[in-house]
CHARMM-style PDB file with segment names, atoms N, HN, CA, C and O in Angstrom:
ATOM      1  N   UNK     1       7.886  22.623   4.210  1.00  0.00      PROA
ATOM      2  CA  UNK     1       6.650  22.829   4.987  1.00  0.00      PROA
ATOM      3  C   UNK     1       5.514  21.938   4.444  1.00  0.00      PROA
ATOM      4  O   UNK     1       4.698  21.554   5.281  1.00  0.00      PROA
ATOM      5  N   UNK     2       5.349  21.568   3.212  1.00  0.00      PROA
ATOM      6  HN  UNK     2       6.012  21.880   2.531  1.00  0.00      PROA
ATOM      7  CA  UNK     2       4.530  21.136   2.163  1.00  0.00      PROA
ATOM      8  C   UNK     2       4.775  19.404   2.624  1.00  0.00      PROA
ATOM      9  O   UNK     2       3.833  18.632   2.804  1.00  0.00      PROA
ATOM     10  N   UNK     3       5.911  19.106   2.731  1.00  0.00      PROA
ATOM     11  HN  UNK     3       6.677  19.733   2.585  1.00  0.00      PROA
ATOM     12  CA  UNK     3       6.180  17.816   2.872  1.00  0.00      PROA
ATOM     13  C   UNK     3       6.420  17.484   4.459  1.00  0.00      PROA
ATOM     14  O   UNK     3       6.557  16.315   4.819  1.00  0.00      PROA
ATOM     15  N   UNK     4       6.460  18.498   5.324  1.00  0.00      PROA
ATOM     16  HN  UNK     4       6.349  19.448   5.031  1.00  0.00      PROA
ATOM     17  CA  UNK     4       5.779  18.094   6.972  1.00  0.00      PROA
ATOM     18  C   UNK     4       4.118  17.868   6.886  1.00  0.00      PROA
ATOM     19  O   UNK     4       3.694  16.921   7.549  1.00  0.00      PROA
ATOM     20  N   UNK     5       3.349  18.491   6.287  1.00  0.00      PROA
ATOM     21  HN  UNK     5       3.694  19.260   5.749  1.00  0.00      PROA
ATOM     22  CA  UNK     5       2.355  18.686   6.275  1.00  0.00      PROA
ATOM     23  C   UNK     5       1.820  16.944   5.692  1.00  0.00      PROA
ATOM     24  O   UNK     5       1.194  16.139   6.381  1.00  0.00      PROA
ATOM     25  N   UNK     6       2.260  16.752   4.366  1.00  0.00      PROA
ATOM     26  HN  UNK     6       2.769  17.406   3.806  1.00  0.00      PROA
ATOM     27  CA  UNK     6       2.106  15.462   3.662  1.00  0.00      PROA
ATOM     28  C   UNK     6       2.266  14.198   5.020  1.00  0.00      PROA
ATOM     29  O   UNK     6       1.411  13.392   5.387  1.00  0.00      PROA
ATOM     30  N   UNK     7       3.662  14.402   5.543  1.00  0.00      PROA
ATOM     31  HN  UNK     7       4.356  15.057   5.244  1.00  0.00      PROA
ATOM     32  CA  UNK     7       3.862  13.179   7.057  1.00  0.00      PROA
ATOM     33  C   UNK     7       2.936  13.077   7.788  1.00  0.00      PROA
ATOM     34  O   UNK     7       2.450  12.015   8.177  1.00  0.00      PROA
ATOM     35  N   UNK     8       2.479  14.480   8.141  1.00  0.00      PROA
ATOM     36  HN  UNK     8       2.874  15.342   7.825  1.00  0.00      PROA
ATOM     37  CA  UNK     8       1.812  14.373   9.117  1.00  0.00      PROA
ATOM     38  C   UNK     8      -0.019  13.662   9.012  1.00  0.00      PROA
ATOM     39  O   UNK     8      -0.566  13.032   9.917  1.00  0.00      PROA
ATOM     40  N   UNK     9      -0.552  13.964   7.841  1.00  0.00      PROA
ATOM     41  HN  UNK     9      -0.108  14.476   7.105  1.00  0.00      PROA
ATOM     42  CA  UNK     9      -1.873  13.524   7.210  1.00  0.00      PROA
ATOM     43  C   UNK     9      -0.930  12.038   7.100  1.00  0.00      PROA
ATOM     44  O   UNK     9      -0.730  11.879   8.304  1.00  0.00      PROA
ATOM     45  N   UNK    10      -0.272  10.930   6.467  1.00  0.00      PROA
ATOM     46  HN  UNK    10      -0.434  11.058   5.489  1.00  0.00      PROA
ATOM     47  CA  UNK    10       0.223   9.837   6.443  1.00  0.00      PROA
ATOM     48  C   UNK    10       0.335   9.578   7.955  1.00  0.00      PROA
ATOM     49  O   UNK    10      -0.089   8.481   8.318  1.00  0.00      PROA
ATOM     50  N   UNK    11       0.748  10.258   8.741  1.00  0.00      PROA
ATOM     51  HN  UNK    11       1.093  11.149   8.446  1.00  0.00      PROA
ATOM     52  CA  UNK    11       0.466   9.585  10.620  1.00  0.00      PROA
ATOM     53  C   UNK    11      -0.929   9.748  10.906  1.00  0.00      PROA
ATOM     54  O   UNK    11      -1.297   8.672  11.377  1.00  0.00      PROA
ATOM     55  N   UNK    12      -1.839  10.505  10.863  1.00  0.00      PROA
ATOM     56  HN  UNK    12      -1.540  11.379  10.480  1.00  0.00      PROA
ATOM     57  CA  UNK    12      -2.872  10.325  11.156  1.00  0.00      PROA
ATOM     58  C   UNK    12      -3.987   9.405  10.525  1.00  0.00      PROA
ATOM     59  O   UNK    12      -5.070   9.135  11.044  1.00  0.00      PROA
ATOM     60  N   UNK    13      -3.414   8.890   9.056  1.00  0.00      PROA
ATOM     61  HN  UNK    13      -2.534   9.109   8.634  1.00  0.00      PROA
ATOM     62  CA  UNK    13      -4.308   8.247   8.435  1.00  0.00      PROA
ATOM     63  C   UNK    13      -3.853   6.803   8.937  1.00  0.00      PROA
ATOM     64  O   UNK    13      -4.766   6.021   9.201  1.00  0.00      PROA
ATOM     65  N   UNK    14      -2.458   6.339   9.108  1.00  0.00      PROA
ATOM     66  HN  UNK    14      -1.716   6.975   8.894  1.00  0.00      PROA
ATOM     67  CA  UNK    14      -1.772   5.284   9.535  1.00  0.00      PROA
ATOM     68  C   UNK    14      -2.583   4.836  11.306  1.00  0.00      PROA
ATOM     69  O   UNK    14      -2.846   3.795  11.909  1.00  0.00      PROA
ATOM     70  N   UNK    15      -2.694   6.022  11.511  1.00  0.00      PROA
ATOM     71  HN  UNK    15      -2.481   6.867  11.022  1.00  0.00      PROA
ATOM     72  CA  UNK    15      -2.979   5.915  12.986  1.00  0.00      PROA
ATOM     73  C   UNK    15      -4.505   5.475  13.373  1.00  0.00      PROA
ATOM     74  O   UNK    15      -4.835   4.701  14.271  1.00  0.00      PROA
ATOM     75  N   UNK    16      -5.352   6.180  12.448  1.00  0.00      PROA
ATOM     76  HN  UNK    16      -5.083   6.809  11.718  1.00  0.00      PROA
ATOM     77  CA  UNK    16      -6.985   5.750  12.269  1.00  0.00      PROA
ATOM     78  C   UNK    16      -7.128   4.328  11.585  1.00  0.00      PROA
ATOM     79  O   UNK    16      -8.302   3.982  11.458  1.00  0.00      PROA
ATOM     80  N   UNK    17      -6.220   3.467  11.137  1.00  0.00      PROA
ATOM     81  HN  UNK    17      -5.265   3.748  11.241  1.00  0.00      PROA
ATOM     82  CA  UNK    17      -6.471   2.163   9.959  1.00  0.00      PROA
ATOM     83  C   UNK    17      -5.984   1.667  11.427  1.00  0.00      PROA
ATOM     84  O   UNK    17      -6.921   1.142  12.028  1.00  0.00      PROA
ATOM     85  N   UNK    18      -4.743   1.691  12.186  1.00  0.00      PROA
ATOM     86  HN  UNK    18      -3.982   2.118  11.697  1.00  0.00      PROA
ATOM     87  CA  UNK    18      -4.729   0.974  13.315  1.00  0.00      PROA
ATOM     88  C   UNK    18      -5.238   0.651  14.306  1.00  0.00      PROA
ATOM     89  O   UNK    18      -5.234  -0.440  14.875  1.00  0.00      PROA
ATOM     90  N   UNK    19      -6.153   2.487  14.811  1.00  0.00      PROA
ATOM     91  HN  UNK    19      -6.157   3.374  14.349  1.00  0.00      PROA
ATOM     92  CA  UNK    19      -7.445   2.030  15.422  1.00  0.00      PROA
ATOM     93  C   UNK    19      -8.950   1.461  14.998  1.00  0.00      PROA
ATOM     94  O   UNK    19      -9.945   1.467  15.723  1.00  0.00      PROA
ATOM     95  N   UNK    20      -8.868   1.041  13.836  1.00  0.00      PROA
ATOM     96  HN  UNK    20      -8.060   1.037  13.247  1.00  0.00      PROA
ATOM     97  CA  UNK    20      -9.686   0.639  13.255  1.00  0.00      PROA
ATOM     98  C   UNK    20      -9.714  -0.870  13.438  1.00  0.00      PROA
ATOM     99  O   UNK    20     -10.668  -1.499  13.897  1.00  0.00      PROA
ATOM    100  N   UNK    21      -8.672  -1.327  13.068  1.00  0.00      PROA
ATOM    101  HN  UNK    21      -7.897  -0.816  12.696  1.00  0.00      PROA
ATOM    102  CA  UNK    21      -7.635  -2.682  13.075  1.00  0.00      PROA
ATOM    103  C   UNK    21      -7.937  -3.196  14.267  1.00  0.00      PROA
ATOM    104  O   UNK    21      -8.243  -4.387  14.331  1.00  0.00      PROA
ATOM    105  N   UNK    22      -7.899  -2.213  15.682  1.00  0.00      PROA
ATOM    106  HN  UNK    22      -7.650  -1.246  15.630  1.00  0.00      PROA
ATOM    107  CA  UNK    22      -7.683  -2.833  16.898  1.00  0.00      PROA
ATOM    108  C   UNK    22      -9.397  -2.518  17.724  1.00  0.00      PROA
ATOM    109  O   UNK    22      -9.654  -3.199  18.717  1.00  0.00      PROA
ATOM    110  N   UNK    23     -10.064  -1.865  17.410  1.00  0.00      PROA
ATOM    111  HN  UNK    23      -9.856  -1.312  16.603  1.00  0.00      PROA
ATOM    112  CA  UNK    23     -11.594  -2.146  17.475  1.00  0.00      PROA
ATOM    113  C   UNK    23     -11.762  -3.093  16.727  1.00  0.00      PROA
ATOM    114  O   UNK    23     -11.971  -3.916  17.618  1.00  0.00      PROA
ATOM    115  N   UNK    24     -11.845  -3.660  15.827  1.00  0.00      PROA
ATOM    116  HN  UNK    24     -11.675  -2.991  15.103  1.00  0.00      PROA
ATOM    117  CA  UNK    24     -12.829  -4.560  15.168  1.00  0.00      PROA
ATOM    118  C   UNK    24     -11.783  -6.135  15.687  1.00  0.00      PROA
ATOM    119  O   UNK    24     -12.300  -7.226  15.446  1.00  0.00      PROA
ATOM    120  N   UNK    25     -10.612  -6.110  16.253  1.00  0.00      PROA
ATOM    121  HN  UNK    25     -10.192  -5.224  16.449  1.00  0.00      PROA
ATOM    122  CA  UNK    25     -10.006  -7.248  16.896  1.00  0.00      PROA
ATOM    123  C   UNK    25     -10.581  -7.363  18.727  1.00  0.00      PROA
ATOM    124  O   UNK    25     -10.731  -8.491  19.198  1.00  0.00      PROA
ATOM    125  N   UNK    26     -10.721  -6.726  19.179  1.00  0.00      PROA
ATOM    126  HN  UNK    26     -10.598  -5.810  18.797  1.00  0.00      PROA
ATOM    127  CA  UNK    26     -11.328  -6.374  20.188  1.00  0.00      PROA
ATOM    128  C   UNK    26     -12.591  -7.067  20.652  1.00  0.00      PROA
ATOM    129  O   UNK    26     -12.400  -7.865  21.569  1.00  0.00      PROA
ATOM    130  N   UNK    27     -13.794  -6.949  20.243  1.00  0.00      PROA
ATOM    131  HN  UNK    27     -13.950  -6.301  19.498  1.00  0.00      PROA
ATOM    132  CA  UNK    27     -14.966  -8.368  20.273  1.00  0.00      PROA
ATOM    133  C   UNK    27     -14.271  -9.507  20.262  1.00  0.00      PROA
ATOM    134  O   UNK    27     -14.550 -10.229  21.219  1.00  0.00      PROA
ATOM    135  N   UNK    28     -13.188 -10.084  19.275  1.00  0.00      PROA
ATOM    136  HN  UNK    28     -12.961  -9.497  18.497  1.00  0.00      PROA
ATOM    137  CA  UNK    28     -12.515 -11.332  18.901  1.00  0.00      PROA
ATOM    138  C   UNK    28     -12.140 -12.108  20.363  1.00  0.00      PROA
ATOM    139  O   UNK    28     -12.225 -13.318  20.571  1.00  0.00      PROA
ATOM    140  N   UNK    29     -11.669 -10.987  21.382  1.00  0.00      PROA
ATOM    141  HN  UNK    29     -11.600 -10.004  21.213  1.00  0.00      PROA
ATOM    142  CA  UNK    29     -11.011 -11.970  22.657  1.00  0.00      PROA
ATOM    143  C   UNK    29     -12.089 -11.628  23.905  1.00  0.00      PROA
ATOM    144  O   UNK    29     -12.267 -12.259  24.946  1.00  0.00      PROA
ATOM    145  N   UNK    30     -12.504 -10.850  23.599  1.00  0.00      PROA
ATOM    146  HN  UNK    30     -12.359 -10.337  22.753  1.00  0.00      PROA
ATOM    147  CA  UNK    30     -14.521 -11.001  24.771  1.00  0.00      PROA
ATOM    148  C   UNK    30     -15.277 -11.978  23.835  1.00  0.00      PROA
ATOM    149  OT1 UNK    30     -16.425 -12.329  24.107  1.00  0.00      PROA
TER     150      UNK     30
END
């Protein structure tokens, strides 16, 4: 349970650096 919990905070943190990644690339092609 301890180590679903651990995956799941690692997908959401993975998931916020990518939308992070893809806003700040975003201005680049406007």
């Amino acid at each position: 349970m301890l180590v679903q919990l651990l995956i799941w905070m690692i997908n959401i943190y993975s998931f916020i650096i990518l939308a992070r990644v893809l806003i700040s690339w975003l201005p680049d092609i406007n």
